[in-house]
C-alpha positions as CSV (number, residue, x, y, z in Angstrom):
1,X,-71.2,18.0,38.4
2,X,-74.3,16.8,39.7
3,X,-73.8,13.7,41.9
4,X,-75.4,10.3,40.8
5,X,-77.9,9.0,43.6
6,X,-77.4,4.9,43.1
7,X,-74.3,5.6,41.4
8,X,-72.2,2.3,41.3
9,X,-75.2,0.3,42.9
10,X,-77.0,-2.6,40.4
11,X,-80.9,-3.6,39.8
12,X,-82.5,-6.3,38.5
13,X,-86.1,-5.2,37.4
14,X,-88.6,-7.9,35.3
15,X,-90.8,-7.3,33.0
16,X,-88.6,-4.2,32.0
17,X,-89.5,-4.5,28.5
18,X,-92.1,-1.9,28.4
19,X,-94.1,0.0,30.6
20,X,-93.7,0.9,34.3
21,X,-90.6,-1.6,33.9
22,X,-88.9,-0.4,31.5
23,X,-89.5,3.3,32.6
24,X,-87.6,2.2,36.3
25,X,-85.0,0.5,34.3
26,X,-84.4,3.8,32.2
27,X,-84.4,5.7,35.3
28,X,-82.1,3.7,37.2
29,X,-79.5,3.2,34.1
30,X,-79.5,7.4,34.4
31,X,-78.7,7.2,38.4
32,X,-75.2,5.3,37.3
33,X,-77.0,1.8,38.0
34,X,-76.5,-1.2,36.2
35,X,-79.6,-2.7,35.0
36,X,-80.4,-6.2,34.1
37,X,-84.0,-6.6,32.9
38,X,-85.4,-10.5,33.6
39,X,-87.9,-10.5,30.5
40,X,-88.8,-12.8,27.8
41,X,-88.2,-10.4,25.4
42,X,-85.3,-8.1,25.6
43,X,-86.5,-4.4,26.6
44,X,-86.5,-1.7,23.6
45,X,-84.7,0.8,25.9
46,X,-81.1,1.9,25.9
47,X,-78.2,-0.9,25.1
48,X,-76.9,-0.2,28.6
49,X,-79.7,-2.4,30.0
50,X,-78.1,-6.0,29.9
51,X,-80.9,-8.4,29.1
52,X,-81.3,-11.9,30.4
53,X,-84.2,-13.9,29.2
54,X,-86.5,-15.7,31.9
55,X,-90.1,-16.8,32.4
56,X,-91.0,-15.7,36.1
57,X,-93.6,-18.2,36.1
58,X,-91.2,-21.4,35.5
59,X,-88.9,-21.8,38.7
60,X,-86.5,-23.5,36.8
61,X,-86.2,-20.5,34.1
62,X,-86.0,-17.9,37.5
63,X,-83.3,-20.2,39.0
64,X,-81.2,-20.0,36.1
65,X,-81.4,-16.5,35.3
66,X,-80.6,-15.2,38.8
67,X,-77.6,-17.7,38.4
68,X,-76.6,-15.6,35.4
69,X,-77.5,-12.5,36.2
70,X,-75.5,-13.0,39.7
71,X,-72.6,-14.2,37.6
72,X,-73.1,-10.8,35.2
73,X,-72.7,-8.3,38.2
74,X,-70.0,-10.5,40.1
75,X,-72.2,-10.7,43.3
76,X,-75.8,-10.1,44.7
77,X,-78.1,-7.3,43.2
78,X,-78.6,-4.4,45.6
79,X,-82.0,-3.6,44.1
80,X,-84.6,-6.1,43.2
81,X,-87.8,-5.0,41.5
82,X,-90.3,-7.3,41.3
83,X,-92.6,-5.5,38.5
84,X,-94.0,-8.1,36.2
85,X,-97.6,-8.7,35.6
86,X,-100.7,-9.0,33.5
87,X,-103.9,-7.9,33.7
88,X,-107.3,-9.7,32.8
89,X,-111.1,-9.5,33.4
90,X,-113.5,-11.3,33.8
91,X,-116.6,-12.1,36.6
92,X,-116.1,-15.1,38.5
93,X,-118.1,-17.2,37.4
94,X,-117.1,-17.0,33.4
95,X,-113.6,-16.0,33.7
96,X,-111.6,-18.8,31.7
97,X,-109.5,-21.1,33.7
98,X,-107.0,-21.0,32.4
99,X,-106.5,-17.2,32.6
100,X,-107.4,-17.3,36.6
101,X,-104.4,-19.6,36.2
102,X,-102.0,-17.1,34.4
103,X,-102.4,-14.4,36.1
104,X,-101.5,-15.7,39.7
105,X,-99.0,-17.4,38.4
106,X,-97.2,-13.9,37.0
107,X,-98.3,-11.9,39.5
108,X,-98.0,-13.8,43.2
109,X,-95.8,-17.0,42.0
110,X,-93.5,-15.1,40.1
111,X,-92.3,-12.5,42.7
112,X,-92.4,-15.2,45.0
113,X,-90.3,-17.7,42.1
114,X,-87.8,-14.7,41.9
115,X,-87.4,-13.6,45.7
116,X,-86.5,-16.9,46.3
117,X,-83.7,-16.8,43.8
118,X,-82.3,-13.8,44.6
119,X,-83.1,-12.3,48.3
120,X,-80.9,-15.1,50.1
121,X,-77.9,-13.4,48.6
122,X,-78.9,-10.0,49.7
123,X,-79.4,-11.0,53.3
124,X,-76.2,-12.9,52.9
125,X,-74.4,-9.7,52.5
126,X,-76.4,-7.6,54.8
127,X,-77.6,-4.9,52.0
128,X,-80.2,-4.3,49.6
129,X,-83.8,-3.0,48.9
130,X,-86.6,-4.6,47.2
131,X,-89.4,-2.7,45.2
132,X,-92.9,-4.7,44.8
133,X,-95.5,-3.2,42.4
134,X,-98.4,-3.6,43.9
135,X,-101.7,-2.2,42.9
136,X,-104.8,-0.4,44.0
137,X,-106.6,-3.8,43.9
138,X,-104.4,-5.0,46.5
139,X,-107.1,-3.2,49.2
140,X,-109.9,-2.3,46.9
141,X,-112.0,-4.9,45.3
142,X,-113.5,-4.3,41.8
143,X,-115.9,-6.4,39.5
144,X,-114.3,-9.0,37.3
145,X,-111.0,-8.3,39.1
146,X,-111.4,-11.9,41.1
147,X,-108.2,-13.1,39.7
148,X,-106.3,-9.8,40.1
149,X,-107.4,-8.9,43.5
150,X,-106.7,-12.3,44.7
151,X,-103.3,-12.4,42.8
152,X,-102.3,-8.8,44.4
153,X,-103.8,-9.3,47.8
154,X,-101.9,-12.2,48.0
155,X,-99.0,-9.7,46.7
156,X,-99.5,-7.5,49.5
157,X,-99.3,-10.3,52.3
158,X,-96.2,-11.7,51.4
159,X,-95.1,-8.4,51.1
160,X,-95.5,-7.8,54.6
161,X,-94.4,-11.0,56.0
162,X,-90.8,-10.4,53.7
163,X,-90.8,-7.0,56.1
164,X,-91.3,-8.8,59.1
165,X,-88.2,-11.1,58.1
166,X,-86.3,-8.8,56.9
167,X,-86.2,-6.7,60.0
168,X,-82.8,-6.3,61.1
169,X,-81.2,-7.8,58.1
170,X,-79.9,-4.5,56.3
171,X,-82.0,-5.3,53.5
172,X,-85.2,-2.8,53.2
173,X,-88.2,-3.8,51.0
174,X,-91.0,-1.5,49.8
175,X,-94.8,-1.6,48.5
176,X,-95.8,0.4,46.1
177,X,-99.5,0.8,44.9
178,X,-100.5,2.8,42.3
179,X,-104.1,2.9,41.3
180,X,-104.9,2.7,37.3
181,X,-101.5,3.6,35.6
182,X,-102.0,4.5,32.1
183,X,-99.2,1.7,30.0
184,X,-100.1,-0.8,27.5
185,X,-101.6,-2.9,29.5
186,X,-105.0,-1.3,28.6
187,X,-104.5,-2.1,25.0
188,X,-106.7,-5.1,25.0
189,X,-109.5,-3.5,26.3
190,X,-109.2,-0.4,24.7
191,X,-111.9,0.8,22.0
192,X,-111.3,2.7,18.9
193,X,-110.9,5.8,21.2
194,X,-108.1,4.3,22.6
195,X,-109.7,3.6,26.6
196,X,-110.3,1.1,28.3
197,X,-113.9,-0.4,27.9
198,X,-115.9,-1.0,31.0
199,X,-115.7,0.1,34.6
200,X,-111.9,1.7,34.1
201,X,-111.2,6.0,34.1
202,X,-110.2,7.2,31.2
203,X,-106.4,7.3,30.2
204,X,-106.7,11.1,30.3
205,X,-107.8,10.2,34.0
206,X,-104.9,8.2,34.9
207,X,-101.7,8.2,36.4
208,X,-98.6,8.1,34.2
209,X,-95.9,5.7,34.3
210,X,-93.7,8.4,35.5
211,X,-95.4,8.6,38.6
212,X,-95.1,5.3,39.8
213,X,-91.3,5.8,38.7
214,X,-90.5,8.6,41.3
215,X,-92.2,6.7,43.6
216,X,-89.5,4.0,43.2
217,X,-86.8,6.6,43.3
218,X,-88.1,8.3,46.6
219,X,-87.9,5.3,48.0
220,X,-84.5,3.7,47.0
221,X,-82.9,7.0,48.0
222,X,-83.9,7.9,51.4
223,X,-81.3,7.8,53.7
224,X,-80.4,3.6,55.0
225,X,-81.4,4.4,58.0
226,X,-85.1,4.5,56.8
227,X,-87.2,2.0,55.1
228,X,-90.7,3.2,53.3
229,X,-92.8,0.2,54.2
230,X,-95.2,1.2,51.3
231,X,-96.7,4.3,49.2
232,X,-100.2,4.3,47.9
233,X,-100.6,6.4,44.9
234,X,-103.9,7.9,43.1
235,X,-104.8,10.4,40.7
236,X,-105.2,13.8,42.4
């Protein structure tokens, strides 16, 4: 019988309703952990993933969710993956306000909005590991990335100062930064041949959701004793 990894251990991953997300949270459910996806929409993947709804941009919605969610698995999460995002371009000096707005409000206040609700519990009990998806734009910069550069470098820097406070707490946190990862976040700016129009590689060019996956994996099951600060993946 081969010997479950994370066997008995549970996750909470958002925005596990499709892509990179919901690929973890299928991954995980097959290591024997119990996965609660924090999504506005339920995820499409096996019934095994419990679901609880929550906008990761509204505090209150983040506060109420981990409330549930800790209730659900009858103490603190020993994985936290703090995945959701959105992507949008546009140069600086066009790009709708509003959309500058949105997407540092999913991509730096919500992992901040759902540390906050969740990491004072795993410090609490002394265990735990938590997975950021970063991106390649959180060290390179790219036109009409302004608001997703700044949204990820800020990303990247709280991610470091969470390791500096975590050190010596038991609870290990991780960095992960894939560049271009071929999902559905390239619909909208797909063509009719299905890439991405602009500046962006080709999907054939890409990496594959899968990658970023094992990535997780590597790092959630190294030995305790050792905590991958971060991985930087690209297309070989």
């Amino acid at each position: 019988m081969t010997t479950k990894r994370l066997d008995g251990r549970s996750a909470v991953i958002t925005g596990a309703s499709r892509g990179i997300g919901s690929l973890t949270a299928a991954a995980l459910a097959s290591e024997g952990v119990r996965v609660v996806s924090l999504s506005r929409t339920p995820p499409a993947g096996p019934a095994k993933i419990d679901h609880v709804k929550c906008d990761v941009t509204r505090p209150a919605s983040v506060a109420e969710a981990a409330e549930k969610t800790t209730t659900l698995l009858g103490g603190p999460v020993d994985i936290l993956v703090n995945n959701a995002g959105i992507f949008k371009v546009g140069s600086l000096d066009k790009m709708d306000i509003e959309a500058f707005n949105d997407i540092l409000g999913t991509n730096l206040a919500g992992p901040f909005f759902v540390l906050r609700a969740f990491l004072g519990g795993m410090k609490k009990r002394g265990s735990g590991h938590v997975i950021t998806i970063g991106s390649i734009a959180d060290r390179n910069a790219f036109q009409e990335n302004g608001a997703y550069s700044a949204a990820k470098y800020g990303l990247r820097g709280m991610q470091e100062v969470l390791r500096a406070e975590l050190r010596g707490s038991g609870v290990r946190s991780t960095l992960i930064s894939p560049s271009a990862v071929d999902t559905t976040i390239w619909d909208p700016l797909a063509d009719a041949s299905g890439d991405p129009v602009g500046k962006f590689p080709s999907r054939s060019e890409m990496l594959r959701g899968g990658d970023v996956v094992a990535a997780i994996m590597f790092a959630l099951t190294l030995p305790e004793r050792a905590n991958v600060d971060g991985l930087r993946l690209s297309r070989s």
